[in-house]
N, C-alpha and C positions, 0 to 999 in steps of 0.2 A: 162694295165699298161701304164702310161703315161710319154715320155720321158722330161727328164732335158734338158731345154734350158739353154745354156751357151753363155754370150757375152764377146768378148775381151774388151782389153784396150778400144781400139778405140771405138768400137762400144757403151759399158758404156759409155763414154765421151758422146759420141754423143748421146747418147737416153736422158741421162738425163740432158744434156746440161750442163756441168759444163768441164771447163778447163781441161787438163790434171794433171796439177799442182794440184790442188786443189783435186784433186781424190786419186795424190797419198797422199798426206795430211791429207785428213779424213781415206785415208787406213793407215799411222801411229797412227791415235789415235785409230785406233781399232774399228773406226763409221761401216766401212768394211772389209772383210775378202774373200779377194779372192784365188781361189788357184794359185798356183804356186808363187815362188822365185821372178820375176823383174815383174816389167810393161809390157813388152813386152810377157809374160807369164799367166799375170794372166788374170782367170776365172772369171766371177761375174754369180752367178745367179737370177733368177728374183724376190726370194725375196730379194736380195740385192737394184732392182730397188726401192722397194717401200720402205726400210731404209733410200736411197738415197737421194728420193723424200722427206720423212718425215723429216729427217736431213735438207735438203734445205729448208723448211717449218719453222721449231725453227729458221733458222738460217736468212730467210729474213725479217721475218713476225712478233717475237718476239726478233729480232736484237740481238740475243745471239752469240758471239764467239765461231769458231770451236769446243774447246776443251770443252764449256760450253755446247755444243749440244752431243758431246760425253757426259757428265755426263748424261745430260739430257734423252739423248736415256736411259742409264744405268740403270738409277731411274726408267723411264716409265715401261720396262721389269721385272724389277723387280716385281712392282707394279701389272703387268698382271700374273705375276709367283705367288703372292700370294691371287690374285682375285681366281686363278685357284684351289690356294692348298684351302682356305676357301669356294669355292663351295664344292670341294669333301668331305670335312669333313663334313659339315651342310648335306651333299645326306648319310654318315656313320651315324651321329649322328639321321636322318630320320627314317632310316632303324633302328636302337638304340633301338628307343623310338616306333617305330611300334613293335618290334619283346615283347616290356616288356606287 
């Protein structure tokens, strides 16, 4: 069983290189979700890193605005939410049409 790594404020800030400010900013629009109540509390874990990174990525590279990178995450998830549920069905409908 393998354990959860957890990084503080600080430490997020610092691994992914982004301001304090700005961290807590994309954690109001909902980019991140750490645990605990303030900044000085909260938890990230590591796949928060690579939301992080991938947010930072929309947001240098395709010059989109914070709040434009939150929709953007939103849509993308989505998208992989429904990539997921249309595999399963086509492996249902497989087994379907072997069983007739």
């Amino acid at each position: 069983m393998s354990k959860l790594v957890y990084f503080s404020f600080e430490q997020f800030c610092e691994t992914v290189n982004l301001p304090g400010d700005r961290v807590q900013y994309i954690v109001e629009l909902g980019i991140l979700t750490p645990k605990g109540e303030q900044p000085e509390e909260w938890q990230f874990d590591a796949d928060m890193l690579s939301t992080a990174r991938r947010a930072q990525q929309l947001h240098r590279q395709l010059e989109v605005d914070w709040p434009g990178v939150a929709l953007a995450l939103q849509l993308l998830e989505q998208i992989d939410n429904l990539k997921s549920e249309n595999q399963q069905l086509r492996q249902r409908l497989a087994r379907f049409i072997d069983e007739l």
